[in-house]
N, C-alpha and C positions, 0 to 999 in steps of 0.2 A: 322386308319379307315378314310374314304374320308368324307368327308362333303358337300352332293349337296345342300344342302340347300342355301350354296351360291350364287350358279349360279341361285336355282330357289328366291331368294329374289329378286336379283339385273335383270332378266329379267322382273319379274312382277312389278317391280318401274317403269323401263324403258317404262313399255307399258302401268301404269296407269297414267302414268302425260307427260304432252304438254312441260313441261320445262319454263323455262325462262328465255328468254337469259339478259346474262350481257356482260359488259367486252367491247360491241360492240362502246363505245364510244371513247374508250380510242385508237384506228385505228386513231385516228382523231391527236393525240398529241407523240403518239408512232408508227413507220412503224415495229417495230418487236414485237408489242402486238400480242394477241392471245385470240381472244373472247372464250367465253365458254357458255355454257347454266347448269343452276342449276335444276338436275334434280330428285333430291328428297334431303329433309333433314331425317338425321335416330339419332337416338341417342346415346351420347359417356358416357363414366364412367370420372366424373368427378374427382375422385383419380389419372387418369390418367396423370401422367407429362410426353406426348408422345415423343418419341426419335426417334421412328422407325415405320413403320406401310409398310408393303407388303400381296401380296395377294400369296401362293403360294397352288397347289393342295385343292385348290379349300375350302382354308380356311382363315380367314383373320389373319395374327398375328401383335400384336402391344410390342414394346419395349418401357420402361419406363425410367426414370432416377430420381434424388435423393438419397440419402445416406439413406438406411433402407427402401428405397419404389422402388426399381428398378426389376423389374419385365421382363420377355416373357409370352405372354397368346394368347391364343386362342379367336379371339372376337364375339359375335353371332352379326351379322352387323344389326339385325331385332330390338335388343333389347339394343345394347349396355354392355349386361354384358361381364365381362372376367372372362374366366377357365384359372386360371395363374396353369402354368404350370413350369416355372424354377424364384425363387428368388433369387437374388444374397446377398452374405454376406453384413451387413452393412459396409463395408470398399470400396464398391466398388461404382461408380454412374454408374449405365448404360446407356448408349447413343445406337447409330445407330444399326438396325440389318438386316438382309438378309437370304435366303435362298437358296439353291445350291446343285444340288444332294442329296438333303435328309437330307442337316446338316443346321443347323443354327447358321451364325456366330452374337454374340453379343459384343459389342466392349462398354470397359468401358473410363471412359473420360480422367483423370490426370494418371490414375494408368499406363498406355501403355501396356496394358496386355486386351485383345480378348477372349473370349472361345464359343467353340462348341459342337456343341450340335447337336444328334440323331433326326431326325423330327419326327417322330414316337413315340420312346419313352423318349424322353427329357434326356433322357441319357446324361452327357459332357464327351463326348468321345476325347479332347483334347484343346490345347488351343494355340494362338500367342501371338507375341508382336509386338510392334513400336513405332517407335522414335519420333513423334509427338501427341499430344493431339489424342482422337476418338471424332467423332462427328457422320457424318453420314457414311454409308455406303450402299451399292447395288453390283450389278452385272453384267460383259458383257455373262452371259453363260461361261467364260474363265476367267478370273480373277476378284478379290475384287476391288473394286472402294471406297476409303474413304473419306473424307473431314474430316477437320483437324480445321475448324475455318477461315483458310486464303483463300486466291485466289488458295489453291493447291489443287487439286487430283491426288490420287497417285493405282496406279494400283497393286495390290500385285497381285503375284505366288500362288496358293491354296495348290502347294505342301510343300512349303520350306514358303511362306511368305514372302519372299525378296519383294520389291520395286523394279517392273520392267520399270514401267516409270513413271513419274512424270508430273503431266498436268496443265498448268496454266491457269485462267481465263479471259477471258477481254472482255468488251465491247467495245461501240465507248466512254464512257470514260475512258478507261483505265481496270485496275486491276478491280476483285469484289469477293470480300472479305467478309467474312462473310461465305461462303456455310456451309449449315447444313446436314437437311436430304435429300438423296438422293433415287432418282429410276431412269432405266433404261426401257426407253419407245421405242420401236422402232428405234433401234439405235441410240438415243440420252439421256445426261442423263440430269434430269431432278431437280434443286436442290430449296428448300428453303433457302433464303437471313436471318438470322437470323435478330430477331425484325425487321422484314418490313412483310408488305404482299405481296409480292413478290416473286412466281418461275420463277425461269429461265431456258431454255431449251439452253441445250449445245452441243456444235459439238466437239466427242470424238475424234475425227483427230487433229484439231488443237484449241481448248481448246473456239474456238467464241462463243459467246454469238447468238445463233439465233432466238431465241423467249421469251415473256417477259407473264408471265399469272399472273394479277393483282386480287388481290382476295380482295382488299381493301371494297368492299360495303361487303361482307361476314365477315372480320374480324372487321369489325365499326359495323356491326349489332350485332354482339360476344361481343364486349367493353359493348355498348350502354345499355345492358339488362345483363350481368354479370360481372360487373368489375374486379373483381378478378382473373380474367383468365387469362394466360400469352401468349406468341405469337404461332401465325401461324406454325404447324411444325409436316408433316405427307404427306406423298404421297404415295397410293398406286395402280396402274394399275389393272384392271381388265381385261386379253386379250379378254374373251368370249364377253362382251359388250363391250369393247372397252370404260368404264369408267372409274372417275378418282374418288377415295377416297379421301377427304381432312380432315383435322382437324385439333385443336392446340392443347398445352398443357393446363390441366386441363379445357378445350372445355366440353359444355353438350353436344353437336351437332358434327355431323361429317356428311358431304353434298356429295354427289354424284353428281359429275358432266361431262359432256362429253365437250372436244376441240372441236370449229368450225373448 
């Protein structure tokens, strides 16, 4: 069953607050920043140790990780609860997840073993593997895109799951390392730097680094007022508003924001 609620939550944010922009400083010490404006905070489930977070048919889903708390749920973006919907056995941690014609791939982290799942009825109607740790994952409409930990992304096959190419990172300092979770924004993708506040937006042609979205006054005001929390690590696209979902792990908050 379709969920408009979505749409009408995140239009009526959008058009009861001014926003407020940040980010716009950082133009000044970085040329490939990327201002943003904060344009509502909503609330997150703090049990949550986010791994994955996309928006797909017009429902938000968030994936979990830890050994015995790894989760897929349904999240109401109004209120922050989740309808968890697939738990995975305690042997497994869950990291990244994505959505694709109606399946939902969830990708666990040491084990190298994937599985999928029915969007509909949570059904695991099959499952992959691969040869490197799972972190994050997304989508080009055409192949899986995962991050592994390193400077690598690697594009799988949806049929077979082979590694059709393999994409490396870099800025103008070099390698960057760390990539976690991932989305696919408008032909580019778009990753969290683990333990930094830090997305990076990248050019899927040749792996550059072309924009930097500093969320640091966001994750210092997270520290600041809940210490206990762990990092930055959640991105999901909105196409209807054209907003951006952010949140961390075990986060109370989860901020709506829209790119300058």
């Amino acid at each position: 069953m379709r969920h408009p609620y979505l749409v009408l939550i995140i239009a009526l944010l959008l058009l009861s607050c001014g926003g407020k922009k940040t980010g716009d400083s950082e133009t000044k010490v970085d040329s490939l920043a990327i201002p943003y404006t904060v344009l509502k905070t909503l609330p997150h489930n703090t049990d949550a140790f986010t791994e994955g977070l996309t928006i797909y048919d017009n429902k938000v889903f968030e994936s979990t990780g830890q050994n015995g708390r790894s989760w897929i749920a349904e999240v109401d973006p109004g209120s922050g609860a989740h309808d968890k919907k697939v738990i995975l056995d305690n042997r497994y941690f869950g990291e990244g997840m994505t959505v694709m014609n109606h399946k939902i791939y969830y990708l666990t982290w040491q084990t190298k073993i994937g599985f999928i799942y029915d969007s509909k009825t949570y059904k695991q109607i099959g499952e992959f593997k691969y040869d490197t740790e799972g972190w994050g994952l997304t989508h080009n409409n055409k192949d899986l895109i995962r991050s592994d930990g390193s400077e690598r992304l690697y594009f799988h096959d949806t049929t077979n799951f082979n590694v059709m190419r393999t994409l490396t990172v870099t800025d103008e300092a070099g390698k960057v390392k760390n990539l976690n979770e991932l989305e696919y924004i408008d032909g580019y993708i778009y990753a969290n730097v683990y333990e930094t506040p830090r997305i990076v937006k990248i050019d899927p042609a040749n792996g550059k680094v072309v924009g930097r979205l500093d969320l640091s006054i966001l994750v210092d005001e997270i520290k600041r007022m809940f210490p206990n929390t762990a990092e930055l690590n959640g991105i999901a696209f909105d196409k209807n508003s054209k907003a951006l979902l952010v949140t961390g792990k075990l986060w109370p908050k989860t901020y709506l924001i829209r790119l300058q």
